[in-house]
N, C-alpha and C positions, 0 to 999 in steps of 0.2 A: 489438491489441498482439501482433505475431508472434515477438517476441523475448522475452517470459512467461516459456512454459514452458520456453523452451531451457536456463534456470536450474536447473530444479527438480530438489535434491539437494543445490546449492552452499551450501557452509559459512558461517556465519554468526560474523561477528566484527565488534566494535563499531567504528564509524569507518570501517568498508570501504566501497567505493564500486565493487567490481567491476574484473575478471569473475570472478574465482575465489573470492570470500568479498565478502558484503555484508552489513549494517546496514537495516534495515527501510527507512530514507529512501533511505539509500545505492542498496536495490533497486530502490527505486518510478522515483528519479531518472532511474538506469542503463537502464530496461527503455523511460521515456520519451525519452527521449536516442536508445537505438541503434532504435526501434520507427518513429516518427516525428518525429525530429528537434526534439521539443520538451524545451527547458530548462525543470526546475521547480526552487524551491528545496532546500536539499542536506538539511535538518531536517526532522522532522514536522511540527512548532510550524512551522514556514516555509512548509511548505506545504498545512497547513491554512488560516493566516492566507491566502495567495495562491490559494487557489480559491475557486469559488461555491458555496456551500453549498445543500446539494438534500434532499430529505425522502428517507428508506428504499423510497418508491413509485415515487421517482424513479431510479431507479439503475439502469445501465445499463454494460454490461461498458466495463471503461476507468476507470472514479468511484474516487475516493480514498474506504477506510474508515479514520476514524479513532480512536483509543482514548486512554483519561485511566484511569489506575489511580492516582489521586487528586493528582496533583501537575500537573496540566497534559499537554496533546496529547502522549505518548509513544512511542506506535506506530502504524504508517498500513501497510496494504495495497490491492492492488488487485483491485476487484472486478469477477470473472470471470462472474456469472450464476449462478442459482440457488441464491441465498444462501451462495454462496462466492468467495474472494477467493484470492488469492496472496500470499506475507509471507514477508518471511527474519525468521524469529524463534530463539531460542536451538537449534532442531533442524535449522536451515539453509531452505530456501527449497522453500516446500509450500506444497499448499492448505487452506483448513482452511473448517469450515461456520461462516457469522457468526449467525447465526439460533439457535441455540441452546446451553449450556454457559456457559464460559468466557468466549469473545468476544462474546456477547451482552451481557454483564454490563459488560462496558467501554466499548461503542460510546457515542463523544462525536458523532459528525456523519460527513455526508456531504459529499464534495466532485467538485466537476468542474475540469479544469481542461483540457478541449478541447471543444469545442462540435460535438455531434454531428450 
């Protein structure tokens, strides 16, 4: 996914769908979209529902992380390798480690949604 990083630093605002301010889903969409020309749904909830769900052994740079802070699928990034991901979250669009803290505590599933 060569078009990731080119983000990182861009502001985060709800609903955005890129290029200069995105929305968690919004980034995921946008980076699949301009990367490899694949369409995924514009929600989290959307596309978690539309990909194939994989165990944490399974993951491989490219997989959707997703997270439930109790109400249903709310935030999804994409993971980069070594237990870290990429995410436009409230500080804009950075890596952050899934494996331990914070995003540990949320992770609801894994997803693929290209067949490597």
């Amino acid at each position: 996914m060569s078009k990731q990083k080119k983000h990182l630093g861009k502001k985060y605002k709800w609903g955005a769908t890129g290029p200069t301010s995105f929305d968690c889903s919004g980034y995921t969409s946008y980076v699949f979209k301009k990367s490899i020309n694949k369409a995924i749904p514009r929600t989290a909830k959307q596309q978690y529902n539309a990909s194939t769900k994989i165990k944490a052994n399974q993951l491989k740079a490219g997989d959707l992380v997703f997270f439930n802070y109790g109400s249903g699928i709310a935030h999804v990034g994409i993971y980069v390798g070594s237990g870290k991901m990429i995410n436009a979250q409230n500080n804009g669009v950075k890596y952050d480690n899934i494996s331990s803290g914070y995003w540990k505590r949320y992770i609801a599933g894994y997803g693929r949604v290209v067949k490597f």
